[in-house]
C-alpha positions in Angstrom: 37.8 181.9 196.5 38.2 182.1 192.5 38.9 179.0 190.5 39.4 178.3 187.0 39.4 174.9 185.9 40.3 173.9 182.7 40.3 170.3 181.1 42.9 169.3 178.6 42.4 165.5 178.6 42.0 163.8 175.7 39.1 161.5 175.8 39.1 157.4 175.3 41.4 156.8 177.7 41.1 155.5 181.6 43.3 158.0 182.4 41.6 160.9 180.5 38.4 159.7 182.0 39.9 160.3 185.4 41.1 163.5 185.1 37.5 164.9 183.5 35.8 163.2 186.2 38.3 165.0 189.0 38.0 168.0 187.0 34.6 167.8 187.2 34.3 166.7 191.2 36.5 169.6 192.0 34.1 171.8 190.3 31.3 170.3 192.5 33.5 171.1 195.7 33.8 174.6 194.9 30.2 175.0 193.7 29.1 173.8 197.1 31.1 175.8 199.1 29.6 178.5 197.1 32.8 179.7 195.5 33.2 181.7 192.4 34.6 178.7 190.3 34.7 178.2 186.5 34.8 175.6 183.8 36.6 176.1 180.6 37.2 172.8 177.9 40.7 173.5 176.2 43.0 171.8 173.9 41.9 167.5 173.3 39.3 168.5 176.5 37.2 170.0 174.0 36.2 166.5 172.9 35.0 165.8 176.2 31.9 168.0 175.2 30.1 165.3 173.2 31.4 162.9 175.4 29.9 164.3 178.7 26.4 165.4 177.2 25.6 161.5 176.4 23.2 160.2 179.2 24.7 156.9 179.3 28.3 158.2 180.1 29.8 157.6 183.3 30.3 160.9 184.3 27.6 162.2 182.9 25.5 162.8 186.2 28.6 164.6 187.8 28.5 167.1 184.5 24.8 167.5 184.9 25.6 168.8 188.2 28.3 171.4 187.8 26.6 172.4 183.8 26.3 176.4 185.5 29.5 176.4 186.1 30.4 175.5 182.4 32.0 179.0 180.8 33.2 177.5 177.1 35.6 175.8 175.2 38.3 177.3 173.6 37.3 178.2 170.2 41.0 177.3 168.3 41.1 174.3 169.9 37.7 172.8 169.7 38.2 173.9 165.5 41.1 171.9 165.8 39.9 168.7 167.6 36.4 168.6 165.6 34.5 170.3 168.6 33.2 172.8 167.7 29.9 171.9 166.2 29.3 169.6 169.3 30.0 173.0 171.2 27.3 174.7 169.6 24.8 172.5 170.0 25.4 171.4 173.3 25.2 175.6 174.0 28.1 176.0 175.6 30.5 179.5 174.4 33.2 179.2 172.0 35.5 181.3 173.4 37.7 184.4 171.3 39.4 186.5 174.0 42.8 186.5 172.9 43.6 184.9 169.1 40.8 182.2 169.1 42.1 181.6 172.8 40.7 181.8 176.4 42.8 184.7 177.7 44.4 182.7 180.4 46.5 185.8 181.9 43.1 187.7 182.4 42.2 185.5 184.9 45.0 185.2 186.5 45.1 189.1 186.7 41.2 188.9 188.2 42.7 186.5 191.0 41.3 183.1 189.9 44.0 180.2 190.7 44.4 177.6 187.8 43.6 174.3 187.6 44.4 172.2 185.0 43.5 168.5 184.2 
């Protein structure tokens, strides 16, 4: 199986906690089972790079766990949101595929089924 999951929730909210934290547990399923799966942060999610990298967060273990798995942050959106910088120094890919974007359509095309959060 091929999975692409992609977090849009904006952070500071209960709810936009626990949809990075589902986002993040669905990873983990996949990874177990061994299947090829994928992490992208896009739009507000790209905030959710800072947030996740701070020991003390909640849901910081469950990132620790599924940081392989991590393949970038959209690079329009995480210039947009203040991201970027974060990005960089927490090494994960700023990703230009199609206009600053994550080419969403390529990975459809390469069979990975969406999932957003």
């Amino acid at each position: 199986m091929k999975v692409a999951v992609f977090v849009f929730a904006d952070v500071g909210t209960h709810e936009g906690l626990g949809r990075v934290v589902n986002a993040l547990e669905s990873v983990k399923q996949f990874k177990e089972a061994k299947d090829d799966v994928k992490i992208y942060f896009d739009g507000a999610g790209t905030k959710w790079i800072q947030e996740l990298s701070k020991s003390d967060h909640i849901a910081h273990g469950l990132h620790e766990a599924v940081k392989d798995k991590v393949e970038g942050a959209c690079l329009f959106c995480a210039t947009a949101f203040g991201a970027s910088k974060t990005a960089q120094q927490c090494k994960v890919e700023l990703i230009d595929e199609k206009d600053q974007h994550i080419d969403v359509r390529k990975l459809v095309a390469d069979g990975y089924v969406i999932m957003n959060f």
